[in-house]
C-alpha positions in Angstrom: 0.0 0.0 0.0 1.7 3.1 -1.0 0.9 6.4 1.6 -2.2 8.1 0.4 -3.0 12.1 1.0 -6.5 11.4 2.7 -8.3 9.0 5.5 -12.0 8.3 3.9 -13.8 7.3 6.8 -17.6 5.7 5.3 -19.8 5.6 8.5 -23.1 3.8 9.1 -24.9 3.0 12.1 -24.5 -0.3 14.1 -27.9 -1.7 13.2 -27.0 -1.2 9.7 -24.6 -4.3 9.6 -25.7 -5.8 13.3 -23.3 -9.0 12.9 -19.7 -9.3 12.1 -20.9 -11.0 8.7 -22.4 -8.2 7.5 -20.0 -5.5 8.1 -17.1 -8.0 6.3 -20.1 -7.9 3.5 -20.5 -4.4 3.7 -16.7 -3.9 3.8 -16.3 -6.1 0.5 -19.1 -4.3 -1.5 -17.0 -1.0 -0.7 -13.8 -2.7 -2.0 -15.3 -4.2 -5.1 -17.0 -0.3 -6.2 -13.6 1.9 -5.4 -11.3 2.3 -8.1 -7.7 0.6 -7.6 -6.2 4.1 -6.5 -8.1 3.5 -3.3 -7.2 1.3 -0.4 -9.7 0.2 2.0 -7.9 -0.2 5.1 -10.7 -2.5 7.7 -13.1 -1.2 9.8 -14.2 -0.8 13.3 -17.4 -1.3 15.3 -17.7 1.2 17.8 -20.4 2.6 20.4 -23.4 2.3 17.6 -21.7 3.0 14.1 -19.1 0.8 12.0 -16.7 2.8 10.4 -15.0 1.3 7.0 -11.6 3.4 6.0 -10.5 4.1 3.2 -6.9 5.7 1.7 -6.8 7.9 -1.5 -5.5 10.4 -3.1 -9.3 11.5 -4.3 -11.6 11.4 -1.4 -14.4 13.3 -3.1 -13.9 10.9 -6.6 -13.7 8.0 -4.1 -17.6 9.1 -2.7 -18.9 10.0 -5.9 -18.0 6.7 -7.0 -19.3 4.8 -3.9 -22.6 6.6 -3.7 -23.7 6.0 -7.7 -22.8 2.5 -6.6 -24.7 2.5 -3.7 -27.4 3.6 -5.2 -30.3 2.8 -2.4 -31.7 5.5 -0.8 -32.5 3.5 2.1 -29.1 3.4 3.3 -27.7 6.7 1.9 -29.8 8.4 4.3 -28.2 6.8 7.0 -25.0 6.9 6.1 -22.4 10.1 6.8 -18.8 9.9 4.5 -16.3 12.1 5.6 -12.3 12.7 5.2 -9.2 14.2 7.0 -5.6 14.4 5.8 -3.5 11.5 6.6 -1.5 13.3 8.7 -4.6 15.7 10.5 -6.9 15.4 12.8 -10.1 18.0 11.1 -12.7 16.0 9.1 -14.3 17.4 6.2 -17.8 16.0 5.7 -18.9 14.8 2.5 -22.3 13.1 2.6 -25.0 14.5 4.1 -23.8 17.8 1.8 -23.5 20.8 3.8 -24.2 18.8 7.0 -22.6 21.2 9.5 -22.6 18.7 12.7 -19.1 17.3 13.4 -17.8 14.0 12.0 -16.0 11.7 14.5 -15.1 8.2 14.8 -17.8 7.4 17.6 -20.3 9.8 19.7 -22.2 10.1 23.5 -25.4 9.9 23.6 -26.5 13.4 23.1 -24.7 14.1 19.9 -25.2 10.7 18.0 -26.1 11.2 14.5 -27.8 8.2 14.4 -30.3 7.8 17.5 -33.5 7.9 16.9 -35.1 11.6 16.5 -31.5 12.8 15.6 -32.1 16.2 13.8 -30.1 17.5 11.1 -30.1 21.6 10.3 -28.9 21.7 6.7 -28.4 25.2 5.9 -30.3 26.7 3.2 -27.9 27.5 0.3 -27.0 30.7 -0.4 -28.3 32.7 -3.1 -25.7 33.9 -5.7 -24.8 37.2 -5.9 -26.4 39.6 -8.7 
């Protein structure tokens, strides 16, 4: 594996894939849709997500390509995709699009994405100038 610029970090919620079998499955359907530039590096179950890494050089390429493969939007809603330099700690998120909560590798309680009633504030987009 040669060093990539950027950690990918694809995140869904425990319940998602609730038995080792089905993250591995989950884990191989992301391998098998990312170009060859990318290297999915394992994954780790945590307090209620799984989160699958990836290495590129391309994150936002890498998530374009994942989501068109994904396709289902079932699970794209409950999924968040977000990336960080190799060597930094700030994530930039990705999917949900100008999702402004913070990405992390696992949350408490009171800030998890995924718990039921979990609100989002997407801002609205800004008009263009005239």
């Amino acid at each position: 594996m040669t060093a990539k610029k950027f950690q990918l970090v694809v995140q869904v919620p425990r319940d998602l894939c609730p038995t080792t079998k089905d993250v591995v499955a989950f884990e191989e359907r992301l391998a098998g849709c990312l170009p060859r530039t990318c290297d999915v590096d394992g994954f780790d179950v945590g307090a209620g997500t799984v989160n699958f890494f990836v290495y590129t050089d391309a994150p936002e390429a890498a998530h374009r390509t994942f989501r068109k493969y994904l396709g289902t939007r079932k699970v794209e809603q409950r999924l968040r995709i977000a990336y960080r330099p190799t060597k930094g700690e700030t994530f930039t998120n990705l999917w949900p699009r100008r999702d402004p909560r913070v990405f992390d590798y696992s949350y408490d309680p009171a800030n998890d994405p995924f718990a039921r009633g979990a609100k989002r504030a997407i801002p609205k987009r800004s008009k263009p100038k005239r």
